[in-house]
N, C-alpha and C positions, 0 to 999 in steps of 0.2 A: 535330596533336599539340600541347597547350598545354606554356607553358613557365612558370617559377615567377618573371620578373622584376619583378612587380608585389610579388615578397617585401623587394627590396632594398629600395624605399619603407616597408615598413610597422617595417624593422629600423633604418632611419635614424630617424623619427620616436620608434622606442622609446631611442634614443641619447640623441635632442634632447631628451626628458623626462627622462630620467636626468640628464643634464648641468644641465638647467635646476632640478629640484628640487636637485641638489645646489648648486648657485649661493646655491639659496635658505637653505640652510642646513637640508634635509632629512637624514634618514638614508639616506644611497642605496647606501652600499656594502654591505648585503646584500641587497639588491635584485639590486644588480649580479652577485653572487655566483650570487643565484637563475637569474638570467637565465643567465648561464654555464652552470651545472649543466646549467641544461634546453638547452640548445641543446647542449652535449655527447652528452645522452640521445637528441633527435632525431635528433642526425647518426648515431650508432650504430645506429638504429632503422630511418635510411634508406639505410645501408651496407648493411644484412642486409638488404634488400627485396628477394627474388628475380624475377629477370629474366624476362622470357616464355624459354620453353623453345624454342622452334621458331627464335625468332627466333637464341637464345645458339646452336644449330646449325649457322643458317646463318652466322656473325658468329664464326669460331673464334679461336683468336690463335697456337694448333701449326703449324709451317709446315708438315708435311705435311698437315696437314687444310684448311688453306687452299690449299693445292695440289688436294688431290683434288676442291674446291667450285670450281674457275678452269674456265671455258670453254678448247673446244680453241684454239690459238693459236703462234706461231712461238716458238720458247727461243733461236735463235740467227738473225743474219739476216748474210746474206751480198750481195756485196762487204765487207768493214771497211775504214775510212778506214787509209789509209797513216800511218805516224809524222807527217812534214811536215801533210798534210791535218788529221791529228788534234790536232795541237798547235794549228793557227790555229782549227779549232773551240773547239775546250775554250777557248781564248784568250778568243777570241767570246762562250764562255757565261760565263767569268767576268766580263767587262768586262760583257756584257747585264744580270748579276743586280745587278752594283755601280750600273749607272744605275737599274735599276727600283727600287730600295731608297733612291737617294738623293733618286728623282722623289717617291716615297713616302712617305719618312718625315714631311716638314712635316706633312703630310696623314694620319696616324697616326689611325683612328679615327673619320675625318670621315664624312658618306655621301654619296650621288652629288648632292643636294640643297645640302650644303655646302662640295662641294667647287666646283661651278659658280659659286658665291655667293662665294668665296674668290676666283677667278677672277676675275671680274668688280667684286670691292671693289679688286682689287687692279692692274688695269689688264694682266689678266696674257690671252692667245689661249685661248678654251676656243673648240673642244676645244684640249689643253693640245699645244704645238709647240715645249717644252722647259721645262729645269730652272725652277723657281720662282725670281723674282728679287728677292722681296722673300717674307719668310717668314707664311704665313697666319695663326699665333699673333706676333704680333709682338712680345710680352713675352718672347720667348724667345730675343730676337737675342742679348743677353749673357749666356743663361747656357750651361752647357757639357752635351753630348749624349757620356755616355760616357767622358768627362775631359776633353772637346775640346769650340774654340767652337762651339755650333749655329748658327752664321752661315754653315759653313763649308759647308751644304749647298745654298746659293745660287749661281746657277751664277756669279756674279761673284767671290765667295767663295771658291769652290773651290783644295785646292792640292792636293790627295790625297784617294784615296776614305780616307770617315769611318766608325769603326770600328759594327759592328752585328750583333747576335747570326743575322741574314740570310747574315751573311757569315763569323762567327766559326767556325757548326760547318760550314761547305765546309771552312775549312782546318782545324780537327781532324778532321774524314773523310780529311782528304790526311796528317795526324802518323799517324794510327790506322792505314792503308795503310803508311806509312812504316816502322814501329814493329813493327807486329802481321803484317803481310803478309796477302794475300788471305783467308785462312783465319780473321780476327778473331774473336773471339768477342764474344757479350755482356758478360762479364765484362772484357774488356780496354778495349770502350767505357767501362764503369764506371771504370777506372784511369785512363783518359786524363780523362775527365770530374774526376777527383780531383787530377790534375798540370795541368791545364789552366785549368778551366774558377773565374772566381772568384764569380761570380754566375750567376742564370737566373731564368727567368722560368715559370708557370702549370704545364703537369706536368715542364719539366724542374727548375724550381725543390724542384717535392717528389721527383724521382728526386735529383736532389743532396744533398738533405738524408737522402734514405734512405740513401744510398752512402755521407755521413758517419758515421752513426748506424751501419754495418756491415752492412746489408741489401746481400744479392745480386741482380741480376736473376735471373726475372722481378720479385721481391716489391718492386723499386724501383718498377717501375709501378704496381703493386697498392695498395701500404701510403697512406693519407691521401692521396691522389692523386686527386680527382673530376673533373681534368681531360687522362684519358688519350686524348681522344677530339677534344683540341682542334688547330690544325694542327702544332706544335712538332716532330714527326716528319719534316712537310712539308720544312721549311727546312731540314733534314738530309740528306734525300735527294740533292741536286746532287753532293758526291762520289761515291757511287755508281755513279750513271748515267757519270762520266766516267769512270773505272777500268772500267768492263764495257759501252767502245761495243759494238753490236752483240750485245750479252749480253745481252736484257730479263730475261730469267728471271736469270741471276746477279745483276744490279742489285736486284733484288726481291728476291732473299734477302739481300746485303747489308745493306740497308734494311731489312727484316726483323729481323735481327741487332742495326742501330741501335738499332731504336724501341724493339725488346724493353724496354729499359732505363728506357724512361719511357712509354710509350701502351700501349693497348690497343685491341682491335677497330679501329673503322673508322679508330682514327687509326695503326693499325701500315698499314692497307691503303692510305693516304692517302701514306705515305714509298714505299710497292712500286708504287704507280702512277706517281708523277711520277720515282724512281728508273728504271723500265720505261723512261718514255718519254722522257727522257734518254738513255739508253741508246739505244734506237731511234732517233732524230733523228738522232744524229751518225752513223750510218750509213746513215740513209736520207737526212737532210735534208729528209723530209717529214711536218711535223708533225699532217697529220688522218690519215693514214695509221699514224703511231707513238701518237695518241689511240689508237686501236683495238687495235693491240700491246698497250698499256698497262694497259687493261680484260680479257685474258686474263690476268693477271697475280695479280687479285684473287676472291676470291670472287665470284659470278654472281651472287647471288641477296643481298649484303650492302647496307646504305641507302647505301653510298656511288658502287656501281656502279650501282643504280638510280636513284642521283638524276641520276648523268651520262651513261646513256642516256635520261633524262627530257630533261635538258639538250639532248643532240644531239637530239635528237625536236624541240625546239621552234628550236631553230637551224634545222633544216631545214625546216619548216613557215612560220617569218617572217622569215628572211633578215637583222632586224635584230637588232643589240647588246641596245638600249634595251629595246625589247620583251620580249626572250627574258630578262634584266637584272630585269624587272619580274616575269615569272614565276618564276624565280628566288626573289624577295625574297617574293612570298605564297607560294611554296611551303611556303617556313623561314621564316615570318615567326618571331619571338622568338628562335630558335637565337643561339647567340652568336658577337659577330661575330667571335672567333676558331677557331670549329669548323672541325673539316677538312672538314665536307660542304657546306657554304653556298660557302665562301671556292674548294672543289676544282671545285665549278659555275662559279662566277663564272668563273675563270679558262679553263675549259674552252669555256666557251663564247666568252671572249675569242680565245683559240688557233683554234678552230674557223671565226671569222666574221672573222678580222682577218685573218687569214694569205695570206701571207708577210710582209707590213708588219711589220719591226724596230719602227718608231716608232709605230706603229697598234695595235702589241700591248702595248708598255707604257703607251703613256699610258694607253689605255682600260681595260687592268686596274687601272691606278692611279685613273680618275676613274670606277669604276665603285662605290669607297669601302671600307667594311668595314678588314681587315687589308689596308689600301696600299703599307706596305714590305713583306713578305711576299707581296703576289699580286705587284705589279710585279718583287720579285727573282725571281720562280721563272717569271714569261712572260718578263722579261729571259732569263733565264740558257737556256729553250726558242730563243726566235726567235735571241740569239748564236749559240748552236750552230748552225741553219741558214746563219746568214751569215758564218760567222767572223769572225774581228779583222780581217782586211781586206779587209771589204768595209762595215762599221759606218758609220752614219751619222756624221762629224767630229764636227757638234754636239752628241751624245751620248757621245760617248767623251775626245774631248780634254782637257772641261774637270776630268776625274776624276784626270787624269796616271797619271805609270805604277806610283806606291806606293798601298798601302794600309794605314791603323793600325788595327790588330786588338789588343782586350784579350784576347788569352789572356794565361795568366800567362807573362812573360819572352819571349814573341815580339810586339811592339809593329807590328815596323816590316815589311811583307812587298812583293817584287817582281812587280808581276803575270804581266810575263812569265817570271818564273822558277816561281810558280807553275804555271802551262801547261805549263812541261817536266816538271816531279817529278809532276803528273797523268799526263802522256804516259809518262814513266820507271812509273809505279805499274801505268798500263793494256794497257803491252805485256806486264808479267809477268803482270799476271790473263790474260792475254789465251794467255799460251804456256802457262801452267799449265791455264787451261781445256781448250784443244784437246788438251793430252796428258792428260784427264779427272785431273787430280792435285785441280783444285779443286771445292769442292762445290756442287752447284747447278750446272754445266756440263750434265748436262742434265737431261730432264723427270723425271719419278717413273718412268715406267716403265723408263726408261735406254735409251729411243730418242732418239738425236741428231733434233733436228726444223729444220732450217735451210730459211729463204726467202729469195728472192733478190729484187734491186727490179725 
């Protein structure tokens, strides 16, 4: 499938000429005007370009219709972690996603080629065997990431995890539970995003601006949005999954629920997966096994469920990272590097080949490149959950301490392990609400309880 990034170059150059005649003392500003117009008229043009049809079928965004396209699969799994057990999990996944985000971020953007090369300029173990200690953009030591030093993500540096939109919407998933209770809708996502939230980034940037503007979900994802399909859904899902251990199918609608309000297609299926298997792990503790869970969840026949039986197919056939890593990357070659379907391989197949290794799962989803705080927080926040808060590697957890600064608007400053309890306090009422069938999505479409045991 070609992609259109050889456009960016031909749209800077057309910049570089505008700029440069108007230096010279050209007439450019209705030029400039022209050029507007028409790049208006194209975008319009290629807004209304209708989709393949077979494909918009199988790819729905109605959650009963992407219910009725999910392979057969477990909606409820049985033993559930006890309160105690579940608190030091969820513990676990918050602390896992705060390190893989913090190991990540220097590294924002880099690829597996530059991050090895960053490594090694820098006097730093690849493969990498903790936090960076010196930052790989190094103009960047004094300025500030988010209102705070960017130095502060060196593990010497360190005094509290550093605030990061990775980390911002887990805890408005925990206000929006708090607030709204299990039964949330879209529209109250939307409120909370408007009390909350003071910036954003790619499609939640255009669902905020829609939700300003007075647009309701869905048409917050719809309206000027071309990036509904990117992972931003993704990094949403972690609350979910902790409110519905044991729940994959309720996690999945949850999530569902979320994205609504900014993604579409594969990227609504891309928060119902990794929400899924969240949810699954902290009850099974077995994460290629809650892979599998989690793939019943979405559509069968969607690009994103075939990329990541693609995925497992070549994990099991070559046994290595790199390899599998490499097919991967010509698979999607041009896709960008924030899609949910490049970044939801990558990681899968980190999960799949690393596991159970805490440390094995985040570094190499982080030195694997692409979106690096984002894949390292969501394999953090998976392989936490398997090992909970005590049993985490020290040198991975210690130097984060036990606060975190989060910019929502008017909560700066938040407790990690208080967090872990208001998840556990959220996830025992989904939890009794489900089983007395009061919540929705407790169970399949056809309203057969379907539970598996480990």
């Amino acid at each position: 499938m070609p992609y259109y990034s050889h456009l960016d170059e031909n749209w800077m150059a057309l910049r570089e000429w505008l700029d440069l005649k108007r230096e010279h003392g050209a007439a450019t500003d209705g030029l400039a005007g022209e050029v507007e117009q028409e790049l208006e008229r194209l975008t319009a043009l290629v807004q209304k370009a209708e989709p393949d049809a077979g494909l918009l079928h199988r790819e729905p965004d109605d959650l009963e219709a992407i219910r009725a396209l999910r392979p057969d699969g477990p909606r409820r799994l049985a033993p559930l972690p006890d309160a105690e057990e579940l608190e030091d999990r969820i513990l676990g996944a918050w602390l896992g996603r705060g390190a893989g985000c913090t190991l990540g971020v220097p590294v924002e953007g880099f690829s597996r080629e530059e991050i090895r090369a960053a490594a090694a300029a820098l006097d730093q173990p690849y493969p990498l065997e903790g936090y960076w200690t010196r930052l790989p953009k190094p103009t960047l030591y004094h300025s500030t990431y988010n209102g705070l030093p960017y130095r502060r993500f060196l593990r010497d540096e360190m005094i509290f995890m550093m605030p990061d939109d990775d980390l911002l919407y887990t805890l408005l998933g925990l206000l929006i539970l708090e607030e709204y209770g299990p039964g949330f809708t879209p529209e109250d996502v939307g409120r909370a995003w408007l009390r909350y939230v003071p910036f954003a980034c790619t499609a939640e940037k255009h669902a905020l601006d829609n939700l300003r503007r007075g647009l309701k979900p869905p048409e917050t994802a719809y309206a000027n949005n071309p990036d509904g399909e990117y992972l931003g859904a993704d990094i949403r899902a972690d609350p979910w999954g902790y409110a519905c251990a044991g729940l994959p199918e309720l996690a999945a609608e949850m999530a569902w629920r979320d994205a609504r309000v900014s993604h579409t297609r594969n990227g609504i299926y891309g928060a119902m997966y990794y929400a899924a298997l969240i949810a699954s792990v902290l009850a099974t503790g077995d994460i290629r096994e809650s892979i599998r869970v989690a793939l019943t969840e979405i559509p069968a026949e969607c690009r994103l469920a075939i990329a990541l039986r693609e995925t497992l197919g070549w994990c099991s056939e070559l046994r290595d990272l790199d390899s599998v890593l490499d097919r991967i990357f010509n698979s999607h070659k041009g896709m960008h590097i924030g899609h949910t379907i490049n970044n939801a391989a990558l990681v899968t197949a980190v999960l799949e080949l690393e596991s159970p290794s805490f440390e094995r799962i985040i570094t190499r989803a982080v030195m694997a490149g692409m979106d690096t705080d984002c894949n390292g927080a969501t394999a953090g926040s998976i392989a936490g959950a398997v090992w909970g808060a005590s049993r985490l590697p020290e040198r991975w957890i210690s130097p984060l301490g036990s606060i975190h600064r989060s910019y929502l608007n008017g909560l700066d400053v938040w407790d990690s392990r208080d967090i872990a309890r208001r998840f556990v306090c959220a996830a025992l009422r989904v939890r009794r609400e489900a089983l007395n069938g009061a919540t929705k999505g407790s169970q399949n479409p056809e309203g057969k309880e379907n539970i598996s045991t480990r």
